[in-house]
N, C-alpha and C positions, 0 to 999 in steps of 0.2 A: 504493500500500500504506500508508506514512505518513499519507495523508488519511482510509483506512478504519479505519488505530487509531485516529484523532486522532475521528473521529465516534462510535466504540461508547466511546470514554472520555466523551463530553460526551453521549450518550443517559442515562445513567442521570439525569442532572440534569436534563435537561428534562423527561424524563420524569416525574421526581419532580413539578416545577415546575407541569407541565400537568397532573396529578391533583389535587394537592391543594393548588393553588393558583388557578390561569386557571379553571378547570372550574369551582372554589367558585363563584369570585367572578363569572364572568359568568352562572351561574343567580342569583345572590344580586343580582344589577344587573338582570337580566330580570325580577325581582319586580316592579319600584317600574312595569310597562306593564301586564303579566301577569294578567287576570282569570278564577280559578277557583270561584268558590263560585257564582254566580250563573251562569254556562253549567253546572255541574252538579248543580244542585239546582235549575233554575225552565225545562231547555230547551225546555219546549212556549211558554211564555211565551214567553219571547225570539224562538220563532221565528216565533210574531202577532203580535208589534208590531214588526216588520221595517218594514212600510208604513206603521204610524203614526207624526203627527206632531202635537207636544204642540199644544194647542189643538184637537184634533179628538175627534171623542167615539170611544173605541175601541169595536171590535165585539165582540159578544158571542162570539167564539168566544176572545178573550185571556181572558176568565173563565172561559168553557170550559179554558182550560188552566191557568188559574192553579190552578183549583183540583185538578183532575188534577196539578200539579209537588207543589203544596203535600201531597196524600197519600203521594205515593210520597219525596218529599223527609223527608216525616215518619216515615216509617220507615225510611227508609235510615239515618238520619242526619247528612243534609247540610244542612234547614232551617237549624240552629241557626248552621251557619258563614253562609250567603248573608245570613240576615237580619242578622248582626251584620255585613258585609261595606255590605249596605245604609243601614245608622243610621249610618253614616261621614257619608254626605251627607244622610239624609234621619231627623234625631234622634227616637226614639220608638217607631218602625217594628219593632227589635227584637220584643220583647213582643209586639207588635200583630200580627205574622207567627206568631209561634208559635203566639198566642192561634188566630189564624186558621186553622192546619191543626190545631189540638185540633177547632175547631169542622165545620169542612166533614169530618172525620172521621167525626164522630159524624152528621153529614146522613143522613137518610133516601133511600135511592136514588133518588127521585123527585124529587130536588130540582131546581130548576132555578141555575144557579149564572150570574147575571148580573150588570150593575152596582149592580143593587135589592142585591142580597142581599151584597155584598160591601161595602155603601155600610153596609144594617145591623148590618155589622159597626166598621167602622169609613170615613169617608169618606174618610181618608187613602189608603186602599189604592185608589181608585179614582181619584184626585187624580193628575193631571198630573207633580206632583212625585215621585211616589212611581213610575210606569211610566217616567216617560226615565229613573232611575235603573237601574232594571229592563234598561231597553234598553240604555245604556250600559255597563253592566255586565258585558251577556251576551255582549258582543263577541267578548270574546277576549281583548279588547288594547283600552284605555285610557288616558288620561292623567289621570285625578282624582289620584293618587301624586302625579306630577309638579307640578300646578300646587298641591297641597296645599304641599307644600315650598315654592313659591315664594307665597305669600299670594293664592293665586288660586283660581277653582271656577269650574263653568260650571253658568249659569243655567238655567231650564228650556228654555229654548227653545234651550240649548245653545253661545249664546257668550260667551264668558269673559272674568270678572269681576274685582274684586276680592273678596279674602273678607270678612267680615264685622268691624270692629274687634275685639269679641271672639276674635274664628279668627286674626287675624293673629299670628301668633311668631316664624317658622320666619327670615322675613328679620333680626330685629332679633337673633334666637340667635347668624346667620353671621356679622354687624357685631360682636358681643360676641365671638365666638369668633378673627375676623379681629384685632383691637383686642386682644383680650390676647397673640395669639400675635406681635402684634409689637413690645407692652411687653417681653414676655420675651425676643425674640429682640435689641433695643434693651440690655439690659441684662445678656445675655451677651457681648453688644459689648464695650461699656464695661469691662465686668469680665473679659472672657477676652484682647484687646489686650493689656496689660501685663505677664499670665502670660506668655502668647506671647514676648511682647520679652522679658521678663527669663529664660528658657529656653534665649534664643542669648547670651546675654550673661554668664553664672556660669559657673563650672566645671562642667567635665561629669561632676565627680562629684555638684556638687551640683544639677546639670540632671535625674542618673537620678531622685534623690531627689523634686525638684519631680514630675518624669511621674508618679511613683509617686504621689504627692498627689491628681496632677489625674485619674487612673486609678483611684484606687480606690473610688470613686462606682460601677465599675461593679460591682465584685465585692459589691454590698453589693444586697438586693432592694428595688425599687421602691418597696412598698407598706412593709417597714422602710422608709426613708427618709423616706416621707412620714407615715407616723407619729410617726416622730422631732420631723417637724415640731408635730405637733399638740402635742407635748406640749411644746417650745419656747415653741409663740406663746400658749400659751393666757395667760388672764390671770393664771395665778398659776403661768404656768409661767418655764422660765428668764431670760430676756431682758427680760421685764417683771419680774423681781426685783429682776434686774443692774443697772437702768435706774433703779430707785425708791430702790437701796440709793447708788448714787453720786450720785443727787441731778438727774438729769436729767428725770428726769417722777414728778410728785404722786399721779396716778394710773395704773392698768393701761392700757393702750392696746390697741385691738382690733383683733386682728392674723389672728384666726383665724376663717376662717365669713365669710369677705368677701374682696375680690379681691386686699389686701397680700397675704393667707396665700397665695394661689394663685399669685402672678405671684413670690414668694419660695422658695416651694418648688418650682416648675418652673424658676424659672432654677438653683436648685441642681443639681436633674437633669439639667439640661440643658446645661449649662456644659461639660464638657469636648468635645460635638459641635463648640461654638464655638474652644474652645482650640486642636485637633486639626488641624482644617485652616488655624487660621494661623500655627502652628507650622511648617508645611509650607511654609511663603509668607515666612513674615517669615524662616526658616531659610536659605532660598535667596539672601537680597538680600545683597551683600558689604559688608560694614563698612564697607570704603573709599569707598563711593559718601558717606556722610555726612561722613567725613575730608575728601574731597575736595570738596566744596560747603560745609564749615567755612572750609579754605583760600583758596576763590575768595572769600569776605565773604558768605558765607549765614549768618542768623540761625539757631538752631537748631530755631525753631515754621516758619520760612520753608524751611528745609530737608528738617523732618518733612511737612510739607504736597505741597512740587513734587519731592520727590525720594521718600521714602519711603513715603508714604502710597499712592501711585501703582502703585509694587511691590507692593508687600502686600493692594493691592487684589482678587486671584483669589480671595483666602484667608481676606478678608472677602467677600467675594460668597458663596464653595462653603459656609462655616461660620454664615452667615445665612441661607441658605439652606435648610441642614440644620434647623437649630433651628427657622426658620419653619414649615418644612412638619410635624417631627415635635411643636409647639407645637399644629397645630390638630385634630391627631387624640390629642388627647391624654384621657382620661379617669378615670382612679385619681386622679389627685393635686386636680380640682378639686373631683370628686364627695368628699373625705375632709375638703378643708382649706377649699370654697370654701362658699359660701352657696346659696342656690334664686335667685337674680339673678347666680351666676358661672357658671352652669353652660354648657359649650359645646358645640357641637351632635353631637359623640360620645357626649355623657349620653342626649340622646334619642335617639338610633340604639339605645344598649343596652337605651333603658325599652322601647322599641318590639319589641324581639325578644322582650326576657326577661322584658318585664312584662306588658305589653297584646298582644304575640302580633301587633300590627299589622305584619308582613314588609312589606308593601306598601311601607307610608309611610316604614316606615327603610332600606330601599335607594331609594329618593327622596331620604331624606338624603344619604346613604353616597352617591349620584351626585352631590349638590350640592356635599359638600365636594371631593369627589375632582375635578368640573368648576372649584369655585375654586381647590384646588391646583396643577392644570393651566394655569389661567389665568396666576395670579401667578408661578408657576415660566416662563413664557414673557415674561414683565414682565422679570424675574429675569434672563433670557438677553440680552434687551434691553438691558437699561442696562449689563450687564458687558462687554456685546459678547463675547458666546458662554462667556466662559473660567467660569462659575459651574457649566457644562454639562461642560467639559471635567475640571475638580476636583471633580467632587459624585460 
């Protein structure tokens, strides 16, 4: 009986959980395989060039259908997505697909629609390039997403490449993105440690005081905050006043619109993640352990090292941890404060949804990061020997 309340009280949460969360995100993850616009807008196509293979001359009955997809695709209204779906890989082809079922529209019944006449349209459309796109495309199921994200594409003849200097981004984004989130996470280190330590060490009236400090970052919104900042770093804002009026720099320093401003204003944010859990760590270790390795002839850096640092270790692992992981998904604070060279690879996951519509390519992302977070968090498990797992 106990076990049947104990499951209709945790059903509403998973339930919750499994709607509108798992459900999102594993269609939003089946994107970046997933090919709809070319199986629904070109499938007499797709399903003639089943047996071809690039380098062979296709048969006239793939023109037979292409142009039969491209009428009925032209009035449904699904050209317009497959050909934009195709100028991914094969630049141009937009336009030149459209252009192409304006024209075989207007054909006179009698036409005969083969690779002459497809070729006088344009000889792209009849190009090697342009039908394994075609083919691969109408699969079903794909990997150009996937190897896009990774600086890769596959050649005509279908095995894969690297992409073109120009194409490459997506690897150097994740290294920029990896590389700040662990500047930030480095320097909530530094700077959330001594909070921590001096939090068991004050009175506890003046301890509530401090939490309320290191806690009220959150009651405050994100996007204030990081506004706050812009108007801090800019050049003739606070800090560079501060700075020029007591004599310490001649001129403004640029702080804003470049990666200072960004890895400043995300450790602000991010700082009490860090605090939190070593608070919880360094709270636990008894005083007397450093009394007593003072008393045996321990030095105090020689004591902080082999005696204290070793405890407090769970609480640096859980709290670097934290800040790592929520450092690389991070996007308001670089997109406001950082420059077109800060930007990390959540920016383009957003431009891809809300700008260019490309779903495909930004759950490619959104897999990539999500597979480096998974990585390094298992890094993570390793060097702590499991307890970053048990505290997080």
């Amino acid at each position: 009986m106990n076990l049947s309340r104990t499951t209709l009280l945790v059903v509403p949460v998973v339930g919750f959980l499994l709607i509108f969360f798992f459900v999102p995100m594993i269609w939003f993850a089946s994107l970046a395989v997933r090919e709809v616009e070319v199986p629904r807008a070109l499938p007499q196509t797709v399903a003639a060039l089943r047996d071809w293979k690039p380098g062979q001359t296709p048969p006239t009955v793939v023109f037979d259908a292409l142009a039969s997809d491209l009428k009925t695709a032209r009035s449904s209204g699904t050209l317009a997505e497959a050909a934009h779906r195709i100028n991914y890989e094969v630049p141009g082809v937009r336009s030149l697909l459209l252009r192409a079922g304006r024209t075989v529209a207007r054909a006179p019944a009698e036409t005969t629609f083969d690779a002459a006449y497809f070729t006088s349209i344009d000889p792209l459309l009849t190009s090697d390039a342009f039908l394994s796109v075609v083919k691969r495309a109408g699969g079903g199921i794909s990997d150009y997403y996937i190897l896009s994200s990774l600086d890769l594409q596959r050649t005509t003849d279908g095995a894969i490449a690297q992409a073109p200097a120009e194409n490459r981004l997506y690897l150097d984004v994740l290294a920029r993105t990896i590389k700040i989130a662990a500047t930030v996470t480095l320097c909530c280190l530094l700077m959330g440690f001594p909070v921590a330590v001096l939090l068991t060490t004050v009175s506890e009236k003046a301890a509530d005081w401090l939490m309320i400090l290191v806690l009220l970052p959150f009651w405050t919104s994100l996007l204030v905050r990081t506004t706050a900042w812009v108007v801090l770093l800019q050049r003739e804002g606070l800090i560079n006043s501060l700075l020029m009026k007591i004599g310490v720099i001649s001129e403004p320093l640029a702080m804003i619109y470049n990666r200072t401003g960004v890895i400043i204003a995300m450790t602000h944010v991010l700082l009490p993640f860090m605090i939190l859990p070593l608070y919880g760590a360094v709270r636990a270790i008894p005083p007397g352990y450093m009394r007593a390795a003072a008393s045996l002839g321990a030095r105090p850096l020689t004591a902080f090292i082999r005696i204290y640092l070793p405890l407090a270790a769970p609480g640096i692992a859980a709290g670097s941890l934290m800040v790592f992981i929520l450092s690389l998904g991070y996007y308001i604070t670089p997109s406001l404060v950082g420059g077109a060279s800060d930007q990390m690879l959540s920016y383009f996951v957003a431009t891809y949804t809300t700008g260019t519509g490309n779903w495909g390519l930004a759950s490619a992302l959104g897999l990539l990061l999500l597979a480096s977070t998974f990585l390094l968090y298992l890094v993570a498990h390793r060097l702590s020997g499991g307890r970053a797992i048990s505290l997080s």
